[in-house]
PyMOL CGO cylinders between C-alpha atoms (Angstrom):
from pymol import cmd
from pymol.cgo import CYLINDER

trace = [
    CYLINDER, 21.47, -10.68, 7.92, 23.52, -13.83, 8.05, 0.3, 1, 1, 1, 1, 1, 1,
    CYLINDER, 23.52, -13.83, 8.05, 25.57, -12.30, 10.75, 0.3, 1, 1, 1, 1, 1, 1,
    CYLINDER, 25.57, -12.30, 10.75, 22.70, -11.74, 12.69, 0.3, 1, 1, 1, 1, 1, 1,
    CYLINDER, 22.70, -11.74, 12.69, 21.12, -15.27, 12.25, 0.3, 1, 1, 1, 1, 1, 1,
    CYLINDER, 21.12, -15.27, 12.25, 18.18, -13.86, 10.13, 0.3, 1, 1, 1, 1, 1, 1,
    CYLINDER, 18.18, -13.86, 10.13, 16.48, -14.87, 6.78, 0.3, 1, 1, 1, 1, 1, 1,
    CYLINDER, 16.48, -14.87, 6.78, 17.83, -17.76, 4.80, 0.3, 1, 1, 1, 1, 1, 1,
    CYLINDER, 17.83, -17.76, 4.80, 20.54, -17.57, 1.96, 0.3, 1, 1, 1, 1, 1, 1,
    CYLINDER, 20.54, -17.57, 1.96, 17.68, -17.76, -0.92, 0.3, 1, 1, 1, 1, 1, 1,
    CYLINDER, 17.68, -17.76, -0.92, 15.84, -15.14, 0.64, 0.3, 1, 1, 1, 1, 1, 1,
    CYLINDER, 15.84, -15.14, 0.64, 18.77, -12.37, 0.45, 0.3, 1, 1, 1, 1, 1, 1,
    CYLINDER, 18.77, -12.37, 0.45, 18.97, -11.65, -3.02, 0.3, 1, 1, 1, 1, 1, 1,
    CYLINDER, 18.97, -11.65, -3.02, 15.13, -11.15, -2.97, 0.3, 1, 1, 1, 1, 1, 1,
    CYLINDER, 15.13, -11.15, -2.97, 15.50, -8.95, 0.42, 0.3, 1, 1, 1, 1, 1, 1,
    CYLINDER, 15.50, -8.95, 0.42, 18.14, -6.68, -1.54, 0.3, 1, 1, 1, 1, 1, 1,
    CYLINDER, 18.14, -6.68, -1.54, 16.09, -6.23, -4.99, 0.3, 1, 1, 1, 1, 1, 1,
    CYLINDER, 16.09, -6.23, -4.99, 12.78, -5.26, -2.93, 0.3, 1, 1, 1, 1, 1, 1,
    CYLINDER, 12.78, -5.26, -2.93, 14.74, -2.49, -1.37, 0.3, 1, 1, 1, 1, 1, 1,
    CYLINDER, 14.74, -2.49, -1.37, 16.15, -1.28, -4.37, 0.3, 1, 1, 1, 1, 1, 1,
    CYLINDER, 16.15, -1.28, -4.37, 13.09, -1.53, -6.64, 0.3, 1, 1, 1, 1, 1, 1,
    CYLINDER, 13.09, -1.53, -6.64, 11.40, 0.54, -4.10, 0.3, 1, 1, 1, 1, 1, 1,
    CYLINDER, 11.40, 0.54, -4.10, 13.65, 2.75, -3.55, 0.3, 1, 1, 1, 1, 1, 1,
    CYLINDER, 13.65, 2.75, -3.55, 14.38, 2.80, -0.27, 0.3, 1, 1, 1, 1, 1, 1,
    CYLINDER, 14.38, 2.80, -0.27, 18.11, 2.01, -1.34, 0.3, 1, 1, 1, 1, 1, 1,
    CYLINDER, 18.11, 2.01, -1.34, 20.74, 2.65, -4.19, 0.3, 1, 1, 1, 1, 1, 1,
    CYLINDER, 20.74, 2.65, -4.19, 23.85, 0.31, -4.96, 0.3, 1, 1, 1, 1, 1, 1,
    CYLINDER, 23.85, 0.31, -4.96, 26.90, 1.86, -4.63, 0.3, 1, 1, 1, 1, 1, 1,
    CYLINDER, 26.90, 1.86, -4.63, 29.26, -0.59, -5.53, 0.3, 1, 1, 1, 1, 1, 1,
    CYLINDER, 29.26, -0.59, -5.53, 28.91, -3.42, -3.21, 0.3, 1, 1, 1, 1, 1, 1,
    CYLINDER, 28.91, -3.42, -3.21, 27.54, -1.39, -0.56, 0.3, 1, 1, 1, 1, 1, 1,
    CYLINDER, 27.54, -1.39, -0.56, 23.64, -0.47, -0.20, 0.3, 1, 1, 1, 1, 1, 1,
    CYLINDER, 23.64, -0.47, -0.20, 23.06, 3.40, 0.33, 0.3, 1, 1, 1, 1, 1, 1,
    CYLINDER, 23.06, 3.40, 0.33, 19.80, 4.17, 1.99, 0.3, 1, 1, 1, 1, 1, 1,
    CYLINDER, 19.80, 4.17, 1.99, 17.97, 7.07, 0.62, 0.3, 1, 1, 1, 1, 1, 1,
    CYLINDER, 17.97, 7.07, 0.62, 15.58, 9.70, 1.67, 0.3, 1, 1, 1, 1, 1, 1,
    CYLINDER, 15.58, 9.70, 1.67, 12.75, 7.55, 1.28, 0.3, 1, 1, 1, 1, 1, 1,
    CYLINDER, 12.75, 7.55, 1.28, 14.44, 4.56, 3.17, 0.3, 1, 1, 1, 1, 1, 1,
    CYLINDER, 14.44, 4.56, 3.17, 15.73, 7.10, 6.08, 0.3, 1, 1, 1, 1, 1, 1,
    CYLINDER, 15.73, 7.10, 6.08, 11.97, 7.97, 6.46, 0.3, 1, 1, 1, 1, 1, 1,
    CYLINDER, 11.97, 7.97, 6.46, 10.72, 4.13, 6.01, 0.3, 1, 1, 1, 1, 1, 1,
    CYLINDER, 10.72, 4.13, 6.01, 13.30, 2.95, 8.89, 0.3, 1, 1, 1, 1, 1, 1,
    CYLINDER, 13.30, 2.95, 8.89, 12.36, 6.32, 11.01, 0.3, 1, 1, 1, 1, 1, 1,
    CYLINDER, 12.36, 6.32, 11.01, 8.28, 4.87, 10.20, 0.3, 1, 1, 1, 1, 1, 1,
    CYLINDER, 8.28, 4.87, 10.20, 9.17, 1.32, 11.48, 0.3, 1, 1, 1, 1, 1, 1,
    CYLINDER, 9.17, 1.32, 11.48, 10.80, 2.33, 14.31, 0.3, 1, 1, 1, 1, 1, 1,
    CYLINDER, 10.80, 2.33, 14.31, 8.03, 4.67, 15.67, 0.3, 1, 1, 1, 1, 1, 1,
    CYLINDER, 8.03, 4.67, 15.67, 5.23, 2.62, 15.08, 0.3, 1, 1, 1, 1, 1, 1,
    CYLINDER, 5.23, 2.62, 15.08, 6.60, -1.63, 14.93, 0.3, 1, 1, 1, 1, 1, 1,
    CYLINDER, 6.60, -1.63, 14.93, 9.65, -1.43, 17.01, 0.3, 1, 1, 1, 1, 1, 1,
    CYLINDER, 9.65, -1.43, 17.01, 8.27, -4.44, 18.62, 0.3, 1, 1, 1, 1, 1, 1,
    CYLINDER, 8.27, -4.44, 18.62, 8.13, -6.26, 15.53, 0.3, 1, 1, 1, 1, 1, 1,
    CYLINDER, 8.13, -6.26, 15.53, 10.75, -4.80, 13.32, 0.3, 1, 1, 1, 1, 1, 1,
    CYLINDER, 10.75, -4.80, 13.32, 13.90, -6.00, 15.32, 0.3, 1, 1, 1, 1, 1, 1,
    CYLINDER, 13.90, -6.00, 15.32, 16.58, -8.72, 15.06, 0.3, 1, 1, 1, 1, 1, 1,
    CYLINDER, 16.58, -8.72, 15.06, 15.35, -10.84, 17.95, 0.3, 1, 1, 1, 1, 1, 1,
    CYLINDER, 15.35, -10.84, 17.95, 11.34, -10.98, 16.77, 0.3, 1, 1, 1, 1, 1, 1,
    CYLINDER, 11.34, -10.98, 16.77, 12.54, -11.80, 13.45, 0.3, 1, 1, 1, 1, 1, 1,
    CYLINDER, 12.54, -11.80, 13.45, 14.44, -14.74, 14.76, 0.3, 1, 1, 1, 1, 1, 1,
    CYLINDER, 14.44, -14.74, 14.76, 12.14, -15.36, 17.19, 0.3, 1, 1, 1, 1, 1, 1,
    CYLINDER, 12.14, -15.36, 17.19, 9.45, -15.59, 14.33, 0.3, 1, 1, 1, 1, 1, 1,
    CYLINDER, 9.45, -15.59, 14.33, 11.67, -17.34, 11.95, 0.3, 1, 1, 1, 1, 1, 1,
    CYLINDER, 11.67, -17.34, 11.95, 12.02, -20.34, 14.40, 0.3, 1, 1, 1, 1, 1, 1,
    CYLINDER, 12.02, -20.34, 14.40, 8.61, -20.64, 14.98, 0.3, 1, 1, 1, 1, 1, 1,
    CYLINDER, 8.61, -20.64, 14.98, 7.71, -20.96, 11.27, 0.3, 1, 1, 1, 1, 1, 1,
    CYLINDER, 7.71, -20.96, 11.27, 10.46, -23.86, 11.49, 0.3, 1, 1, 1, 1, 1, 1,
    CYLINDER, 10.46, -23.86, 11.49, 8.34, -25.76, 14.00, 0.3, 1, 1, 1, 1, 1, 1,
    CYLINDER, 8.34, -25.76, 14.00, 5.46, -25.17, 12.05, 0.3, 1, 1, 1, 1, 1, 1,
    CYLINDER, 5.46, -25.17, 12.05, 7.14, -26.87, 9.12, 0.3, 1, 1, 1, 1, 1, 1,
    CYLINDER, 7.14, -26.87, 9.12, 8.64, -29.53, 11.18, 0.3, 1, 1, 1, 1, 1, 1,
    CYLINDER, 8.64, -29.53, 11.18, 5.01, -30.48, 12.68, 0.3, 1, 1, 1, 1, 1, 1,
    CYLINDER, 5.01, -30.48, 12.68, 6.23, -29.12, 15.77, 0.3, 1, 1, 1, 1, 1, 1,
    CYLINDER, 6.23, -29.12, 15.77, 3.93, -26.55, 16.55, 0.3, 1, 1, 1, 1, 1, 1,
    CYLINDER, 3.93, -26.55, 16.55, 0.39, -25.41, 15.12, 0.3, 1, 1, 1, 1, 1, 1,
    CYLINDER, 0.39, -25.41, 15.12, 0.22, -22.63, 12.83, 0.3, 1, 1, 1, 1, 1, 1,
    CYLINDER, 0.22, -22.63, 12.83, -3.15, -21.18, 13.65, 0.3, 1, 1, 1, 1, 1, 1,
    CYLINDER, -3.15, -21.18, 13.65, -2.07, -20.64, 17.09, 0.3, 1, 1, 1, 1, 1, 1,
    CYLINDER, -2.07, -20.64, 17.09, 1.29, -18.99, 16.10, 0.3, 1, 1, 1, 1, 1, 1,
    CYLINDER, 1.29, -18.99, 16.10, -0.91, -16.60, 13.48, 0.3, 1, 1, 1, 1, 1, 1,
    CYLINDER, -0.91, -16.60, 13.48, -3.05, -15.69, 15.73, 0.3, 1, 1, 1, 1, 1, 1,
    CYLINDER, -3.05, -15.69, 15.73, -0.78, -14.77, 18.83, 0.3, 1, 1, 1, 1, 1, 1,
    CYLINDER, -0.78, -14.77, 18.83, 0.87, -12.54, 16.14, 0.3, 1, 1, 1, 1, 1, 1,
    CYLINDER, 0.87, -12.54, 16.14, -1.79, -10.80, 15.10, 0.3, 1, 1, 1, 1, 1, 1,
    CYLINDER, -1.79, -10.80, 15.10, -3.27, -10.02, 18.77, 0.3, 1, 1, 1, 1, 1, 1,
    CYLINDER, -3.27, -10.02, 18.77, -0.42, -8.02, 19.05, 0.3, 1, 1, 1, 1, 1, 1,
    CYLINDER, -0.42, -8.02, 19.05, 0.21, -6.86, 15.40, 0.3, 1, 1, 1, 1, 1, 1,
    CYLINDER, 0.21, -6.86, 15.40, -3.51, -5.15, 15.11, 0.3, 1, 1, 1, 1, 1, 1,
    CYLINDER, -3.51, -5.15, 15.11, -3.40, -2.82, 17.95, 0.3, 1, 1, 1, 1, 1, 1,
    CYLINDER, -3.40, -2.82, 17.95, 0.06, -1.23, 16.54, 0.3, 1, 1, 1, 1, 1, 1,
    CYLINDER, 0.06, -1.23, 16.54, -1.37, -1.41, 12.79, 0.3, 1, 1, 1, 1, 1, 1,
    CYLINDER, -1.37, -1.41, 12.79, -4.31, 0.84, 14.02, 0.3, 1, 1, 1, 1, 1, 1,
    CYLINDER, -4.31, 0.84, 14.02, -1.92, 3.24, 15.50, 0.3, 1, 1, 1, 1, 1, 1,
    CYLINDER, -1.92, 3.24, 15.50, 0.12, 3.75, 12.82, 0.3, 1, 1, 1, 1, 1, 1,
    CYLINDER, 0.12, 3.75, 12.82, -3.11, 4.24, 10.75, 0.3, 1, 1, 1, 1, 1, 1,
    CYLINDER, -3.11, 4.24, 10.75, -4.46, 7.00, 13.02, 0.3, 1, 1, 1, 1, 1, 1,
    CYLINDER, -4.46, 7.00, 13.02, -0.92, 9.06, 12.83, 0.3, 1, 1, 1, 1, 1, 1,
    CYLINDER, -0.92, 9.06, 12.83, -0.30, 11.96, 10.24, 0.3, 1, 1, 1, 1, 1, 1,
    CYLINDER, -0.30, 11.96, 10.24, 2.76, 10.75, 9.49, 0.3, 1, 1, 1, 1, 1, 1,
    CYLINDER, 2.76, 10.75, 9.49, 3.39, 10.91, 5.84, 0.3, 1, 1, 1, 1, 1, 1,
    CYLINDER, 3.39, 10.91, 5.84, 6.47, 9.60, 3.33, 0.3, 1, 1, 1, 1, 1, 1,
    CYLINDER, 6.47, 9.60, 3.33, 6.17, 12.24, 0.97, 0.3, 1, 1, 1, 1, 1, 1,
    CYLINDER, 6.17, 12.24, 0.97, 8.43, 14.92, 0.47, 0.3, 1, 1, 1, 1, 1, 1,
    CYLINDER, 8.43, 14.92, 0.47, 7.98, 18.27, 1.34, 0.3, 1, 1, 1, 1, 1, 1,
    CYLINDER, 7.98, 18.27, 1.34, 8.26, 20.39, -2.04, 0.3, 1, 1, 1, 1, 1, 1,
    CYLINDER, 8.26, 20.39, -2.04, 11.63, 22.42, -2.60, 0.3, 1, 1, 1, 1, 1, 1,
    CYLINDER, 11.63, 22.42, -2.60, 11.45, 25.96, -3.52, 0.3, 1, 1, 1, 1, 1, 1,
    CYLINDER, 11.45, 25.96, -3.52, 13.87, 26.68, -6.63, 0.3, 1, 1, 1, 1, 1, 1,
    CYLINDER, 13.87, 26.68, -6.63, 15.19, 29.78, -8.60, 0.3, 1, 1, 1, 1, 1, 1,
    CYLINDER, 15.19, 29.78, -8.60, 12.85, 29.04, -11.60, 0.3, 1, 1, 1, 1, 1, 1,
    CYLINDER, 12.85, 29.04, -11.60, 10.20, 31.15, -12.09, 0.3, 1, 1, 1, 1, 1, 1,
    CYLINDER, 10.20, 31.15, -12.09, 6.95, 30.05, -13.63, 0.3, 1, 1, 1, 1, 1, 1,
    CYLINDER, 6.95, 30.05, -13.63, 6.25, 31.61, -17.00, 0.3, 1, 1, 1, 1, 1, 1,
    CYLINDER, 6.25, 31.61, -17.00, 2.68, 31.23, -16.73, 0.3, 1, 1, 1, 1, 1, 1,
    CYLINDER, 2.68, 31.23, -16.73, 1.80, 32.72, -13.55, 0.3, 1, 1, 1, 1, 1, 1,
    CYLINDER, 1.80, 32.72, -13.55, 5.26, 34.36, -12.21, 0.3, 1, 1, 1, 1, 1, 1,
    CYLINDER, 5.26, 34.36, -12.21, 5.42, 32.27, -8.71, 0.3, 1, 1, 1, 1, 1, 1,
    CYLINDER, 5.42, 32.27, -8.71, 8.74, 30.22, -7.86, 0.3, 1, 1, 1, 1, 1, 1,
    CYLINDER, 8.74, 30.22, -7.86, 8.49, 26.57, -9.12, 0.3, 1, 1, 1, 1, 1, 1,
    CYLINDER, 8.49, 26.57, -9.12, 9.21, 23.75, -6.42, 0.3, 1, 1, 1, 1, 1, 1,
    CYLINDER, 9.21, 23.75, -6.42, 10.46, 20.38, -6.59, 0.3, 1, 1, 1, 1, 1, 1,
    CYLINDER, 10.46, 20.38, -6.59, 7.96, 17.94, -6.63, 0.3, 1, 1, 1, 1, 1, 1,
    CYLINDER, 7.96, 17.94, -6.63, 7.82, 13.75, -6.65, 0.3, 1, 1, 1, 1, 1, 1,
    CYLINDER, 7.82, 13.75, -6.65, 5.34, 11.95, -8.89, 0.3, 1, 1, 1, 1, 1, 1,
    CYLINDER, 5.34, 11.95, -8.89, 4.76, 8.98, -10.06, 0.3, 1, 1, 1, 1, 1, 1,
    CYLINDER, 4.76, 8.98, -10.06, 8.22, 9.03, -12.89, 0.3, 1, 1, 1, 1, 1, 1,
    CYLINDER, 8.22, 9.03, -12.89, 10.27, 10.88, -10.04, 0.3, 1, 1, 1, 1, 1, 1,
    CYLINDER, 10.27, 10.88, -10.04, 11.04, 14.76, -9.72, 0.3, 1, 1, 1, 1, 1, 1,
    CYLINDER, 11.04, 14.76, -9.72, 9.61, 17.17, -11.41, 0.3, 1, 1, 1, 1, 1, 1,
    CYLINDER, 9.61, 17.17, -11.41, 8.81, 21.21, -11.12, 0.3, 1, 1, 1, 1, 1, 1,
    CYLINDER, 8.81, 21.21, -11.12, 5.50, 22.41, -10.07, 0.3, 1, 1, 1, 1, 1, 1,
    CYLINDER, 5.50, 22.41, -10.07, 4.20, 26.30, -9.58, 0.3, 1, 1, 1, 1, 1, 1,
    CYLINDER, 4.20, 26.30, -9.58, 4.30, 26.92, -5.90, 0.3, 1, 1, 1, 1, 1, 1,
    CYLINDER, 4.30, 26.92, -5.90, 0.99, 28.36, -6.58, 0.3, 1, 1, 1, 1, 1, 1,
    CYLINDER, 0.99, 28.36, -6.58, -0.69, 25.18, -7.51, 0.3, 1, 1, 1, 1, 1, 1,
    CYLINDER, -0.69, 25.18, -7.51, -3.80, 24.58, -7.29, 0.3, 1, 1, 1, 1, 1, 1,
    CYLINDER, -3.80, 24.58, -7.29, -4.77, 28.44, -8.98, 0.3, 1, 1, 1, 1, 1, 1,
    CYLINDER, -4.77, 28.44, -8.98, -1.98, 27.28, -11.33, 0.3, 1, 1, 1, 1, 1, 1,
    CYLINDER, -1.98, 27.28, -11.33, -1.07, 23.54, -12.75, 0.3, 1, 1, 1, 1, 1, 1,
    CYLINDER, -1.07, 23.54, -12.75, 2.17, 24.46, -14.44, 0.3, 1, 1, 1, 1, 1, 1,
    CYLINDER, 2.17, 24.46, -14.44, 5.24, 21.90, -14.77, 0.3, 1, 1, 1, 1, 1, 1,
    CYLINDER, 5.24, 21.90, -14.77, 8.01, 21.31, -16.49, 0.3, 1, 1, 1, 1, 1, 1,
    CYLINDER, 8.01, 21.31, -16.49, 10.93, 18.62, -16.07, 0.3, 1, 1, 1, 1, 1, 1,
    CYLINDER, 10.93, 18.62, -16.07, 13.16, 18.73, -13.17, 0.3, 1, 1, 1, 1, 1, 1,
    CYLINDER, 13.16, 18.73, -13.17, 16.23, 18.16, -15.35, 0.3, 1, 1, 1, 1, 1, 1,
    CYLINDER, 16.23, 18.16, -15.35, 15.34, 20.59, -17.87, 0.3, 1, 1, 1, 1, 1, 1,
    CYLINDER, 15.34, 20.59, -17.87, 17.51, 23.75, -16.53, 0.3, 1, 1, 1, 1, 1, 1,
    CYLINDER, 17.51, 23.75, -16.53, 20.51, 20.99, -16.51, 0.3, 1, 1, 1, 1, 1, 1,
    CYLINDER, 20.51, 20.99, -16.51, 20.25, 19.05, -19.30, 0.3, 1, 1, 1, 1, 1, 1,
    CYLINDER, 20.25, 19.05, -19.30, 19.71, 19.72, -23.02, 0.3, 1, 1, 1, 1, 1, 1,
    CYLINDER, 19.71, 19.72, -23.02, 16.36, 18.48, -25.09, 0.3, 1, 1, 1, 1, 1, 1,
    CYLINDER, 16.36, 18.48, -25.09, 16.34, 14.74, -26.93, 0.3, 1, 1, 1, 1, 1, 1,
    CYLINDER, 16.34, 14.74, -26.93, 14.31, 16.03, -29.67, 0.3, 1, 1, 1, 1, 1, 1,
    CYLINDER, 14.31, 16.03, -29.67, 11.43, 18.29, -30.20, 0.3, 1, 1, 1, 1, 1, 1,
    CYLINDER, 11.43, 18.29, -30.20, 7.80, 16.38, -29.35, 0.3, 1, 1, 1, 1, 1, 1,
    CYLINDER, 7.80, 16.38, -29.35, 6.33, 14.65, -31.96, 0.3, 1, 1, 1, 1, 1, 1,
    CYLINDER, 6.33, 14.65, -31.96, 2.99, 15.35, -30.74, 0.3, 1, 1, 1, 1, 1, 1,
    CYLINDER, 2.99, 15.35, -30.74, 3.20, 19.57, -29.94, 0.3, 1, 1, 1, 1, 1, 1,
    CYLINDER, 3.20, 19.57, -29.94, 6.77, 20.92, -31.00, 0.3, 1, 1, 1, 1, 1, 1,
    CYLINDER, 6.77, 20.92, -31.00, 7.98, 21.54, -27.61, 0.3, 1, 1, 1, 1, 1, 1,
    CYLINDER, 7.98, 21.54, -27.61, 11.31, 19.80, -26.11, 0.3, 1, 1, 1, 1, 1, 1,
    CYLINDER, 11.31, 19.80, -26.11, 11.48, 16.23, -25.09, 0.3, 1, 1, 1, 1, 1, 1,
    CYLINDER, 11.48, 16.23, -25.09, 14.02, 15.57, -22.18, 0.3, 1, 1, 1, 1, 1, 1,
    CYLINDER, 14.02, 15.57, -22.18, 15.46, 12.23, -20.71, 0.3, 1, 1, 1, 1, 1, 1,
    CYLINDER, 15.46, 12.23, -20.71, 14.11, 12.06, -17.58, 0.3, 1, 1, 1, 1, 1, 1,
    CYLINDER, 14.11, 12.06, -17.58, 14.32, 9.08, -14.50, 0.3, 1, 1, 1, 1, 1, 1,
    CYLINDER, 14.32, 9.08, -14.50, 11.19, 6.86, -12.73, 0.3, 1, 1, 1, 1, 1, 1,
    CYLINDER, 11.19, 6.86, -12.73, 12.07, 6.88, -9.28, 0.3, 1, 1, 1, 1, 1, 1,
    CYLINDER, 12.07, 6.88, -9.28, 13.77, 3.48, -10.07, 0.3, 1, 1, 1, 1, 1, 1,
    CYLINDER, 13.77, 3.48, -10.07, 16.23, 4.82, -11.78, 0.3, 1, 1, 1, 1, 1, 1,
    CYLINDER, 16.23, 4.82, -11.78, 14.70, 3.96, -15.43, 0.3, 1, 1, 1, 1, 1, 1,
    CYLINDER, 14.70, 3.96, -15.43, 15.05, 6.54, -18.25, 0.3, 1, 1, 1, 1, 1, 1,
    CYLINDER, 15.05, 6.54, -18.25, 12.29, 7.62, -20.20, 0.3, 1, 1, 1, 1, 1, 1,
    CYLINDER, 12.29, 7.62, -20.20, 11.41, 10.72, -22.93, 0.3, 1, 1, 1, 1, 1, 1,
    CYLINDER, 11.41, 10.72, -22.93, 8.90, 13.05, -22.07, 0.3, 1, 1, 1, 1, 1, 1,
    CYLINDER, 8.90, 13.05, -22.07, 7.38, 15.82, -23.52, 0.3, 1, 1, 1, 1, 1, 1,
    CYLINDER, 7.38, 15.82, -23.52, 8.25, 19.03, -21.30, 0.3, 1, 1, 1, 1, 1, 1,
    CYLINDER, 8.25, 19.03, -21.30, 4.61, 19.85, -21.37, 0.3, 1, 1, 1, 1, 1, 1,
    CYLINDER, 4.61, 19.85, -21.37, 3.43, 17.83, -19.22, 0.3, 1, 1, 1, 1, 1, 1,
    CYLINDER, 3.43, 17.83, -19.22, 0.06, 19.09, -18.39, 0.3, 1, 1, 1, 1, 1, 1,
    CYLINDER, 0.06, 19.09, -18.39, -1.13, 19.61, -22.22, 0.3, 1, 1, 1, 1, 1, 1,
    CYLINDER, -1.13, 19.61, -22.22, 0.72, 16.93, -23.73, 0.3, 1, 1, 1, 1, 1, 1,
    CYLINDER, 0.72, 16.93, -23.73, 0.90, 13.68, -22.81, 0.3, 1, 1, 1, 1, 1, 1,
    CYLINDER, 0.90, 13.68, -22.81, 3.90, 12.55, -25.03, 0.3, 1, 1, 1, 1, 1, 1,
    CYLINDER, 3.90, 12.55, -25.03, 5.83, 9.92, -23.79, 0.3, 1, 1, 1, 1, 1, 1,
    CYLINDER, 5.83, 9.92, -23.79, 8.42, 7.07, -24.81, 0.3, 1, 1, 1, 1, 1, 1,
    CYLINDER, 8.42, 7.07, -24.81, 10.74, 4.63, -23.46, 0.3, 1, 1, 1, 1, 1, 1,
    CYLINDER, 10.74, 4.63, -23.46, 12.88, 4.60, -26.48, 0.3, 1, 1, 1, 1, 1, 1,
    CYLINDER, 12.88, 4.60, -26.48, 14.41, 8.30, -27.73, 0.3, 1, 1, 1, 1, 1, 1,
    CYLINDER, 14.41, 8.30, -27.73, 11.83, 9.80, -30.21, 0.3, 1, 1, 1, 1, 1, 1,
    CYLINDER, 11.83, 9.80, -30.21, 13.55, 11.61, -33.15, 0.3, 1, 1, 1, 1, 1, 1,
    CYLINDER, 13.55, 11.61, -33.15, 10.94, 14.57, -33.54, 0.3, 1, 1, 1, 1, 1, 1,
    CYLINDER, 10.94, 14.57, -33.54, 9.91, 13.01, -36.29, 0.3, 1, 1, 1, 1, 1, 1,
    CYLINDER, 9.91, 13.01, -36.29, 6.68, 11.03, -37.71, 0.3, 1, 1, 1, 1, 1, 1,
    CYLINDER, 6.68, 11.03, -37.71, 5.96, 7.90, -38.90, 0.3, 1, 1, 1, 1, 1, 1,
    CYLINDER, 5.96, 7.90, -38.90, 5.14, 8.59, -42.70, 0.3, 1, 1, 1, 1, 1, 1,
    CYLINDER, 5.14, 8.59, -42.70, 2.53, 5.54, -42.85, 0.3, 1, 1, 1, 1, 1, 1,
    CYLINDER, 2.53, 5.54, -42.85, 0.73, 6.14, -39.58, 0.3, 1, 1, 1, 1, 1, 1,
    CYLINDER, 0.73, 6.14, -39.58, 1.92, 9.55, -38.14, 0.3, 1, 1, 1, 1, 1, 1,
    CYLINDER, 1.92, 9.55, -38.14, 2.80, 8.29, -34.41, 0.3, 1, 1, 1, 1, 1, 1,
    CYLINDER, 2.80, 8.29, -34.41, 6.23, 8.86, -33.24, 0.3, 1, 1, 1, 1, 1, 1,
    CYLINDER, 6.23, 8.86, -33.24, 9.60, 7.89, -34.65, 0.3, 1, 1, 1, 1, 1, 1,
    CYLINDER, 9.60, 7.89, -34.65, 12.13, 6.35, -32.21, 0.3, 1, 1, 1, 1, 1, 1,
    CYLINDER, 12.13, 6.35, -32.21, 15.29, 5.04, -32.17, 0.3, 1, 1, 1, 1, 1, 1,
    CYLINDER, 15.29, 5.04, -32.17, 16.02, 1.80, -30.97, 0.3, 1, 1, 1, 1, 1, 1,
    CYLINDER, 16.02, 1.80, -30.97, 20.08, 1.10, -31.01, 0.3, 1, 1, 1, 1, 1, 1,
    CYLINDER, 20.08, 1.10, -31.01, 20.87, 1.53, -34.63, 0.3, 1, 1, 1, 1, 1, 1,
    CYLINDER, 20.87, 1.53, -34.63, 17.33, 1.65, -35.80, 0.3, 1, 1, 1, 1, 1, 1,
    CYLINDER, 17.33, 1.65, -35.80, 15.02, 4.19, -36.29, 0.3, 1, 1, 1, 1, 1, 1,
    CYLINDER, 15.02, 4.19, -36.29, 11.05, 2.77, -36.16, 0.3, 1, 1, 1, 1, 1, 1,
    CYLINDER, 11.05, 2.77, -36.16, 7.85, 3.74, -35.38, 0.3, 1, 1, 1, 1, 1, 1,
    CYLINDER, 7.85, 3.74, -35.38, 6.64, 3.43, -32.22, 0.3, 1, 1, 1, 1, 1, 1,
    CYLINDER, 6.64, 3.43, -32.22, 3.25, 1.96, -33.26, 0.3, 1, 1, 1, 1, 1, 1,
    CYLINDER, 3.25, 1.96, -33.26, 3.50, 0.00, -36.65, 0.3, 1, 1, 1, 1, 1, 1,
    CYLINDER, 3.50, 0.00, -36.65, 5.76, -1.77, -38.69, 0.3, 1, 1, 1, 1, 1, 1,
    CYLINDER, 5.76, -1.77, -38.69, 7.56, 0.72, -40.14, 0.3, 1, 1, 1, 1, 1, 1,
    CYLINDER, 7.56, 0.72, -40.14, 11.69, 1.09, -39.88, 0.3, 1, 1, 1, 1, 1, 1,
    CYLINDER, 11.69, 1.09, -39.88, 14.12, 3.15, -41.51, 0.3, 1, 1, 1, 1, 1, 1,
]
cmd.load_cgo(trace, "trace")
């Protein structure tokens, strides 16, 4: 950006956590790796704003918005010559079938309720399995189940609990029924319950609490 006389030094740390948060890129060391998603955003842009989502409109814009703060130009005038232009491509983009999703992956694992191949699915915490055969059948089950082991058994049901990922990157436990149990924790549950209350036992470092009341072990 600063090579390309765009943005303003307090703006690029903001500019870099945006695209991370939203994962349209991953850090790898000091470099940014675009991913799926961010392949698919850029692809998006480029279709639909080209005209707008370039180097030269950006600076173009950017030294506008300095006359405007210098008293050198008019800002309703600026806004509005922008968005003359800006509406007709917003409605075009809104009248495509162009989606971000993912298409679902077929897998090896067969579903145990139904017998149909389970595909790879994104929701709202990231990947999971779901029965190709959805909607007849709502089965799923952790993506990282068939490569990781359990956390603990579920505090709630007695099934396994796995460490699974948002698509940030954040870890949480979840029960590995996920349609009839809606168990969930951001710290690691032990299987266990809290004998004063009966909601789950976590652990939290070196401590074991509960992840409703007071108590701690």
């Amino acid at each position: 950006m600063e090579e390309k006389g765009i943005g303003r030094p307090a703006t690029y740390a903001a500019t870099i956590t945006i695209l991370t948060a939203r994962n349209y890129c991953s850090k790898d060391g000091k470099y940014l790796v675009p991913t799926e998603l961010g392949r698919k955003m850029v692809e998006y842009l480029e279709k639909f704003f080209s005209g707008v989502i370039n180097v030269k409109f950006t600076a173009h814009m950017e030294n506008r918005l300095d006359d405007i703060a210098e008293n050198k130009d008019e800002w309703h005038g600026v806004v509005d010559s922008f968005w003359n232009g800006f509406k007709d491509l917003l409605k075009n983009a809104d009248a495509s079938s162009v989606t971000m999703k993912s298409q679902p992956v077929e897998t090896d694992v067969v579903c145990e309720k139904c017998g149909h191949k389970m595909v790879i699915r994104e929701g709202r915490f990231g990947k999971f399995l779901g029965c190709s055969n959805f909607p007849k059948c709502k089965n799923v089950k952790p993506y990282e189940a068939d490569e990781k082991k359990p956390v603990s058994k579920c505090p709630q049901c007695g099934k396994n609990v796995y460490a699974l990922k948002t698509k940030h990157g954040k870890h949480f436990y979840a029960c590995e029924d996920r349609e009839g149990c809606n168990f969930m924790s951001w710290d690691i549950p032990t299987g266990e319950k809290c004998p004063n209350c009966g909601k789950a036992l976590v652990r939290k470092g070196k401590t074991i609490k509960c992840s409703s009341c007071d108590y701690k072990l």
